[in-house]
N, C-alpha and C positions, 0 to 999 in steps of 0.2 A: 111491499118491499120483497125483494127476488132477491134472493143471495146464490151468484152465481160459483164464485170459487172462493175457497179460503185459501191464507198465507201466511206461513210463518217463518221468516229467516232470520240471519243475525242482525242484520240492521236494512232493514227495506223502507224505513222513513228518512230523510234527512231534515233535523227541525233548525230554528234558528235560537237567538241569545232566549227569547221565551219561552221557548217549548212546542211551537207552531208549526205545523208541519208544511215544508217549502219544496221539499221532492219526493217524489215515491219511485221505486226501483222494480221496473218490472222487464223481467226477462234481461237481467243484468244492465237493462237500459235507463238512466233517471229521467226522470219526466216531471217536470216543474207542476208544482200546486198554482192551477189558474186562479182558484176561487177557496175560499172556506164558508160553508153555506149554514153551519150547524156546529158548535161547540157544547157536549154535557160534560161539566166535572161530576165526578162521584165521590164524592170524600167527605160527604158528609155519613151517606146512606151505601155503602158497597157488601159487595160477597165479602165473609170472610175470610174464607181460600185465597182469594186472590188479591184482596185489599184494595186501595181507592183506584181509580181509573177515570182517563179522560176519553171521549168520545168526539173525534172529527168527522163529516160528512164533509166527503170535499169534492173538488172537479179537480180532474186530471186526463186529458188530451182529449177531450167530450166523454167523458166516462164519470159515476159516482161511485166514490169508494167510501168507504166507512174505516176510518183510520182506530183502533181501539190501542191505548195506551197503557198499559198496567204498571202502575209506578212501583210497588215493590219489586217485582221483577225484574222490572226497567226492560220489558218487552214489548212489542208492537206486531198487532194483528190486522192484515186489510183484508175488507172483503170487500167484491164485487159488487155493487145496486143494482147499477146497469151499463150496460158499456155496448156505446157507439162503436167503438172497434171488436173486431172481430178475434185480435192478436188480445188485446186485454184480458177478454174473458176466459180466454187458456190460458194464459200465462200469470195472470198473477193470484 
C-alpha cells in the first residue's frame, strides 16, 4: 500500500441515510463512489485519542482511496492507494 497524498477538509465525503460514502470531493469537484471494495469498523478496539473509526477502501474515477471516518470528531480523512489519474494524486 503507497499512500500517495493525504486530506483533510470540512466535508470531502458525502455519505447517504447509512453512513456510506457516495462521493468524494476532490479539487472542489464530487466524484461518485463507483465501488466499496473494503469496510473496517473499529469500535470495538480503537485509539484512545481518537476513539471508534470506520475504514472505507473505495473506487473513485479508477483510483483507491481509503475513506477514514472518526466518529467522535465526525471528521473524515482520504488518502490516496493508487490513482489512475494523474489530477487525483495532486489534488486530493
Amino acid at each position: 500500500m503507497s499512500l500517495l497524498h493525504n486530506r483533510q477538509a470540512d466535508r470531502p465525503v458525502v455519505t447517504d441515510s447509512t453512513g456510506r460514502p457516495v462521493q468524494v470531493m476532490v479539487e472542489d469537484e464530487p466524484l461518485a463512489v463507483d465501488a466499496i471494495e473494503s469496510v473496517r469498523e473499529e469500535v470495538a478496539a480503537y485509539p484512545v485519542a481518537t476513539g471508534p473509526r470506520t475504514l472505507f477502501v473505495v473506487r473513485v474515477a479508477g483510483s483507491r482511496l481509503r475513506l477514514v471516518h472518526e466518529h467522535r470528531a465526525r471528521r473524515w480523512t482520504v488518502d490516496v492507494l493508487r490513482s489512475d489519474r494523474s489530477t487525483l494524486a495532486s489534488a486530493a
